[in-house]
C-alpha positions in Angstrom: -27.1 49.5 56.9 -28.5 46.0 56.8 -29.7 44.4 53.9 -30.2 40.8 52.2 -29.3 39.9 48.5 -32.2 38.8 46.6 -31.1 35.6 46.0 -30.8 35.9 50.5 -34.6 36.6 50.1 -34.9 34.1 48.1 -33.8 31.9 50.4 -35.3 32.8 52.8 -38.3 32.3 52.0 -38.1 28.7 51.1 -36.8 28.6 54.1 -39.9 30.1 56.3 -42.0 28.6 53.3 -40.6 25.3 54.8 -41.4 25.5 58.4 -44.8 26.4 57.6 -45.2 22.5 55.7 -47.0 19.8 57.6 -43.9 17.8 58.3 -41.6 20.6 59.0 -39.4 19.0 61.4 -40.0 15.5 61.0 -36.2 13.6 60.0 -36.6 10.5 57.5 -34.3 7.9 56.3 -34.8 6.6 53.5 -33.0 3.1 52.2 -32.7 3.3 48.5 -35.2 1.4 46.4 -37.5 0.9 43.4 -40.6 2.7 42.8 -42.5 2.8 46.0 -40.2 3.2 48.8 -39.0 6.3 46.7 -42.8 7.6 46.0 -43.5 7.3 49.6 -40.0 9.2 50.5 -41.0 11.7 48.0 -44.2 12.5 49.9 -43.0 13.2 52.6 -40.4 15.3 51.3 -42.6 17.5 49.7 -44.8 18.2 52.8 -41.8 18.8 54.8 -40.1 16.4 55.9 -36.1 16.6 55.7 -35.6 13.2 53.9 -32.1 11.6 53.5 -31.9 8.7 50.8 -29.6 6.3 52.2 -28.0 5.2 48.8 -25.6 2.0 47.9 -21.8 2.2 47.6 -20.0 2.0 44.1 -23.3 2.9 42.2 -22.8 5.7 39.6 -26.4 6.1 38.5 -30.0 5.4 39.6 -32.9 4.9 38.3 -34.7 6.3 41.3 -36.7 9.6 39.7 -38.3 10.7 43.0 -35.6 11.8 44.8 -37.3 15.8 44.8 -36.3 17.4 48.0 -33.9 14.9 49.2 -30.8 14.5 50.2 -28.5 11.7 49.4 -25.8 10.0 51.4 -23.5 6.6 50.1 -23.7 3.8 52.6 -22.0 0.3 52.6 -24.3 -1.4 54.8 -23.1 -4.9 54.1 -20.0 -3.8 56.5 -20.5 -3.6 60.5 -19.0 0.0 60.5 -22.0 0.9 57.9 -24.5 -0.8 59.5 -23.1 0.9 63.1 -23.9 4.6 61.1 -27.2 3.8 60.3 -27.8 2.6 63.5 -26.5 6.2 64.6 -28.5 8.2 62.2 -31.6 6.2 63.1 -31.2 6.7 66.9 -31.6 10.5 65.7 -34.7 10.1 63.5 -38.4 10.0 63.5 -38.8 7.7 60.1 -36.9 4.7 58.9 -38.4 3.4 55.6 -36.6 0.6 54.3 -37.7 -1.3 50.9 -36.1 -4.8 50.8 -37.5 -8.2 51.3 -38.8 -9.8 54.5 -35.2 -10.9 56.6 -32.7 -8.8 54.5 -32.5 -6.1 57.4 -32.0 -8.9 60.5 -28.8 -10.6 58.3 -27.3 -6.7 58.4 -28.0 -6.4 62.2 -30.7 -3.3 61.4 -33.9 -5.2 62.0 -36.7 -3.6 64.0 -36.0 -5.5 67.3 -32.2 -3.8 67.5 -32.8 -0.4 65.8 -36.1 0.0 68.3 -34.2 -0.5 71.2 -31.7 2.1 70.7 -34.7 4.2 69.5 -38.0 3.0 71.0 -39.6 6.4 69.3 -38.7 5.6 65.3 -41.4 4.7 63.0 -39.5 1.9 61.1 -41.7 1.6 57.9 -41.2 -1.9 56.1 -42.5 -1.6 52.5 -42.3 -5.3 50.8 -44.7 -7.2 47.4 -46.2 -9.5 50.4 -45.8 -8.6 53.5 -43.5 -10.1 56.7 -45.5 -13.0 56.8 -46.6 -15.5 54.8 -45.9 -18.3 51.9 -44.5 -15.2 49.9 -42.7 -13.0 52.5 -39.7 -14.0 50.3 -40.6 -14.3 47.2 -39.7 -11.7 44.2 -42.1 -10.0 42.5 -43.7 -7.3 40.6 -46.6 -4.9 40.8 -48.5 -7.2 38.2 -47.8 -10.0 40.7 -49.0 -8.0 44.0 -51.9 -7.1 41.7 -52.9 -10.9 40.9 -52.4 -11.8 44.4 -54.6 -9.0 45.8 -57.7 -10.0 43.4 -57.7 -6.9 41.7 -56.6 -8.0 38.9 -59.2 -10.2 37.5 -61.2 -7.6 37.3 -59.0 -5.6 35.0 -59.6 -5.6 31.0 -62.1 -5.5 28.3 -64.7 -8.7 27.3 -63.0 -11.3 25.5 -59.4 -10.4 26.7 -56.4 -11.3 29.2 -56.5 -9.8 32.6 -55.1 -5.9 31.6 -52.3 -4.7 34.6 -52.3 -0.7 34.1 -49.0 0.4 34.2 -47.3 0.0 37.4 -49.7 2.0 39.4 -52.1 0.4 41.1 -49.3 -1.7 43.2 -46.6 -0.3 43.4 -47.6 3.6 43.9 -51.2 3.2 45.5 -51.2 0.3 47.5 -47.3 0.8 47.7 -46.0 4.0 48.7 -49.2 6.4 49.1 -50.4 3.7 52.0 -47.1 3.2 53.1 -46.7 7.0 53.5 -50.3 7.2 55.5 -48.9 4.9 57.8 -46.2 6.8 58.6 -48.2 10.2 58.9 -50.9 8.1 61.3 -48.5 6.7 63.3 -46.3 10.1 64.0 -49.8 10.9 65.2 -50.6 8.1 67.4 -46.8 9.0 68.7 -47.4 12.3 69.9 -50.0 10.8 72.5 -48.0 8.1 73.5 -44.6 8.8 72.6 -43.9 5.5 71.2 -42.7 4.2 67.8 -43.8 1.7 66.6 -43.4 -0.8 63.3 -45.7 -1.0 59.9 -45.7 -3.7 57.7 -46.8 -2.3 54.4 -47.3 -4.4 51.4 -48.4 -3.7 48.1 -50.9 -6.9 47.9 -52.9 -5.8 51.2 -52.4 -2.2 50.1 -53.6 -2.8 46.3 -56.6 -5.2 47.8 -57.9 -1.7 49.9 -57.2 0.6 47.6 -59.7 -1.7 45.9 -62.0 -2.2 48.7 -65.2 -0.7 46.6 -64.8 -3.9 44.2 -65.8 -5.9 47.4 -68.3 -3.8 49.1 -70.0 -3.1 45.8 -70.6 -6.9 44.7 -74.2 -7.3 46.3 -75.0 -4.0 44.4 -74.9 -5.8 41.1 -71.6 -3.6 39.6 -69.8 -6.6 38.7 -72.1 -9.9 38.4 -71.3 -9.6 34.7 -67.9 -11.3 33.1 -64.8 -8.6 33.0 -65.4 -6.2 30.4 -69.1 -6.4 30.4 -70.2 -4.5 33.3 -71.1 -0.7 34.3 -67.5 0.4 35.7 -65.3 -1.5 33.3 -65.3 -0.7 29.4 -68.8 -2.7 29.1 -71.2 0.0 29.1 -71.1 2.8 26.0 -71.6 5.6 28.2 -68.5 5.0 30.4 -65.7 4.6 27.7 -63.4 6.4 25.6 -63.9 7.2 21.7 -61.6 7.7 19.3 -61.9 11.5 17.5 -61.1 11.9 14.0 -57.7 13.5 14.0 -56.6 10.5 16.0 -57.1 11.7 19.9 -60.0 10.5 22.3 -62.5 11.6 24.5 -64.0 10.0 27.8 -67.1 9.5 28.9 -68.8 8.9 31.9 -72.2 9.6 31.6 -73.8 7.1 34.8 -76.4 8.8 36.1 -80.1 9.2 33.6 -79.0 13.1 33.6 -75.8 13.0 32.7 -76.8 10.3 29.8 -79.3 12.4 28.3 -77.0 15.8 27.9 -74.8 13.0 26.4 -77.5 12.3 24.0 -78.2 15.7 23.4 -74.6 16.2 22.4 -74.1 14.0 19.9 -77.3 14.6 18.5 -78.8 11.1 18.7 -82.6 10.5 18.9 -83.2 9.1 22.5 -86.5 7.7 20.9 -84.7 5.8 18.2 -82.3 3.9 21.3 -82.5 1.1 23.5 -82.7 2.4 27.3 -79.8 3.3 28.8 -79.2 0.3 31.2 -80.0 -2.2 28.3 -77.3 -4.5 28.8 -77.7 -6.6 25.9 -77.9 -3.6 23.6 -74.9 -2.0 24.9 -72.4 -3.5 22.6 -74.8 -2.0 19.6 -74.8 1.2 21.5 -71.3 1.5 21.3 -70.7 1.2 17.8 -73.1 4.1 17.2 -71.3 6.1 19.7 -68.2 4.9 18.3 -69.4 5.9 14.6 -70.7 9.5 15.7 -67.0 10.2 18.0 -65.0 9.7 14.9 -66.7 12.2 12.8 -65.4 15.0 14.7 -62.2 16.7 16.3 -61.3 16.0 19.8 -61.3 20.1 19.7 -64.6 20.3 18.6 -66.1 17.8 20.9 -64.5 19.8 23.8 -66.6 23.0 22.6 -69.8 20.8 22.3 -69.8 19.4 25.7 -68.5 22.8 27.5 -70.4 23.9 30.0 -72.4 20.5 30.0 -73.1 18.4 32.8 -72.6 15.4 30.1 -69.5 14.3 31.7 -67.2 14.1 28.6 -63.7 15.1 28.7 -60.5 15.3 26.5 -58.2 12.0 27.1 -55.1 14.4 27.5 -51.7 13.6 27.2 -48.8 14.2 29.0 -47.5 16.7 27.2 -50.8 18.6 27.5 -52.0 18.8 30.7 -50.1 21.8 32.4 -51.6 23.9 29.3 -55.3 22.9 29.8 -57.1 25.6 30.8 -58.3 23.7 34.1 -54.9 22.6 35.3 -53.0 25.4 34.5 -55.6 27.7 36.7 -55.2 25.3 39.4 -51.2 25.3 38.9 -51.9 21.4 39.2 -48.6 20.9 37.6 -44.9 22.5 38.5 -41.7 23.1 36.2 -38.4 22.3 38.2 -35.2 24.3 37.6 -34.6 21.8 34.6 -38.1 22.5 32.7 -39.3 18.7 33.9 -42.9 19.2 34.6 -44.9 16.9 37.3 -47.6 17.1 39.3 -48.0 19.7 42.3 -47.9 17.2 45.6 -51.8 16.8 46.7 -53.7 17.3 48.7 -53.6 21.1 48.8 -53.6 22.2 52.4 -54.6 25.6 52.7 -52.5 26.4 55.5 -49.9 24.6 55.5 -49.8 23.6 51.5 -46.7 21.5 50.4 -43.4 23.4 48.6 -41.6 20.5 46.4 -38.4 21.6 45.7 -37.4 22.9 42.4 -34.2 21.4 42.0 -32.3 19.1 40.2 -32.5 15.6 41.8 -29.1 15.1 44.4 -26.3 13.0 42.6 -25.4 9.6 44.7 -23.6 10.5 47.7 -23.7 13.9 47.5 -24.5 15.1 50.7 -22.8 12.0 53.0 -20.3 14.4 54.5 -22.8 17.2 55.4 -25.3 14.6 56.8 -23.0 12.9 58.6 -21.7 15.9 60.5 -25.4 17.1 61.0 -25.6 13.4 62.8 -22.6 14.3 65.2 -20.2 12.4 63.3 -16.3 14.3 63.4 -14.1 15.3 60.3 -12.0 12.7 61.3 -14.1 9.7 61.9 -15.9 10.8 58.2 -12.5 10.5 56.5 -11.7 7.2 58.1 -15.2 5.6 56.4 -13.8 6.9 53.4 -10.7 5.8 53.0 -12.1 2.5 54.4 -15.1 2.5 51.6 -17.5 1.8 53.7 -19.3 5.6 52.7 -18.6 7.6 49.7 -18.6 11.4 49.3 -19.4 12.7 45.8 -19.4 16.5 45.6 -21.8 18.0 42.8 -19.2 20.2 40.2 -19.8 23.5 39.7 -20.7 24.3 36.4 -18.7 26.7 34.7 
């Protein structure tokens, strides 16, 4: 009689689950890096894509946390041997996304010119702060940097304060590695008519400056002719802001539109005929004191009930901790729990059919999987020992745990 274990079935269906996924097929290599490269990696990964982080030598720990669905091999890539493997495992992929500064690749013998030649079908993704060319192609920097170099900045902060960089987001992640990951998926397209590779330069100041592209089309519509802080989109007017509730949380508003403001109004039980109009900018700073006042007199729990069901668009500020448990979210299943209890978000956009499935386990350990990789790539038991003994890989089996 035939039959399959559970934890066969189990498999299994990860397994059919994952040739279903957008990217099912598609082979990536991944050189390790900070922040975006791995965010972009990660993407991919989660739509399908078998993803191998190419990982430094001699490094115990990382602080890369996107490494879901990926494996991991250790390459010395400073040494010809190392950079003759890559060169190997790119002739044999579809995606090359590699994170360092403009030049570092061309002193290891892997630029774009070499690594196309051998494999004139590779998307070679090159994700840098500024770009190949340029005064700054070379420089260091940060996503606060890319951000003050794109122009979004300056229009970040409330009245009578510095220029406010929010997090590490807007760099970094959006103009970073989401863009750098569209550029990959639109040129696989563009491949499969002419069945050429080609190479992106994405940076995060061009890629922060579009993600920001409504600041610039908007200007003539009089959204920002006001200093920073003072204007409709950006802490300046009452009704698009966030209000601290008595027991210490906050709510946000975004009433714009005259509808909207006036279930606000209703809300909070204010007398429309005892307030300025709603796009008196010179009363606004008033406005928000009163609004301020009337906020802080109630829970954040008893706001919620208030505006449910409202079109007044107000909304708990939740936190981190919170968010898989609202009632929205958690309907949705707009967050996941991995196989250590982390919660993140569920990878988006939701394709119906052919939705992403992250995996669920632990992140891979450094060099975990150079061995198996390598013989997937057509390298022999033999040659595999040699690199080792040599140092120019390194194979670090996960432990079993007893």
């Amino acid at each position: 009689m035939f039959f399959v274990s559970i934890a066969s079935q189990g498999s299994t269906k990860l397994i059919l689950q994952m040739q279903k996924m957008a990217l099912a097929g598609i082979r990536v290599l991944e050189i390790a890096g900070l922040a975006p490269a791995p965010f972009c990696g990660m993407i991919l990964a989660d739509f399908g894509a078998k993803v191998v982080k190419v990982d430094r030598t001699r490094t115990s720990m990382t602080v890369d946390v996107q490494a879901r669905g990926k494996r991991s091999i250790a390459l010395n890539l400073k040494t010809s041997e190392g950079a003759t493997i890559l060169k190997k495992l790119c002739s044999q992929s579809d995606v090359l996304i590699e994170p360092f500064r403009k030049g570092v690749m061309e002193k290891l013998g892997l630029g774009p010119e070499k690594i196309l030649q051998e494999n004139p079908k590779l998307i070679y993704a090159r994700l840098t702060g500024f770009g190949q060319s340029g005064p700054y192609a070379e420089a260091a920097g940060h996503d606060i940097n890319y951000l003050a170099i794109s122009g979004l900045l300056s229009k970040l902060g409330r009245q009578g304060e510095n220029p406010y960089a929010p997090a590490n987001l807007l760099a970094d992640f959006a103009g970073g590695g989401l863009l750098c990951a569209v550029g990959i998926v639109m040129a696989l397209f563009e491949r499969s008519r002419s069945d050429k590779g080609q190479v992106i330069d994405a940076n995060m100041v061009e890629g922060a400056a579009y993600i920001g592209s409504f600041l610039w089309k908007s200007q003539n519509l009089g959204l920002w002719n006001r200093p920073r802080g003072q204007n409709l989109l950006d802490s300046g007017a009452p009704f698009y802001e966030t209000y601290k509730t008595s027991d210490g949380k906050f709510m946000a508003v975004g009433a714009l539109e005259p509808q909207f403001y006036e279930e606000l109004i209703k809300g909070l039980q204010l007398d429309s005929l005892k307030l300025p109009s709603q796009m008196s900018f010179s009363d606004w700073p008033e406005m928000k004191k009163i609004m301020a006042e009337t906020f802080s007199k109630k829970t954040q729990a008893e706001w919620c009930k208030i505006f449910e069901g409202t079109d007044a668009c107000v909304t708990p500020v939740l936190s981190l901790d919170e968010v898989s448990s609202h009632p929205h979210n958690k309907e949705r299943g707009s967050f996941i729990t991995d196989c250590q209890g982390e919660i993140s978000p569920r990878p988006a956009p939701l394709l119906l059919r052919t939705p992403a499935t992250p995996s669920l386990t632990r992140d891979p350990f450094i060099g975990e999987h150079t061995e198996s990789v390598l013989r997937e790539y057509g390298f022999s038991k033999e040659e595999i020992a040699k690199f080792q003994a040599a140092g120019i890989i390194e194979c670090n089996r996960a432990k079993a745990n007893l």
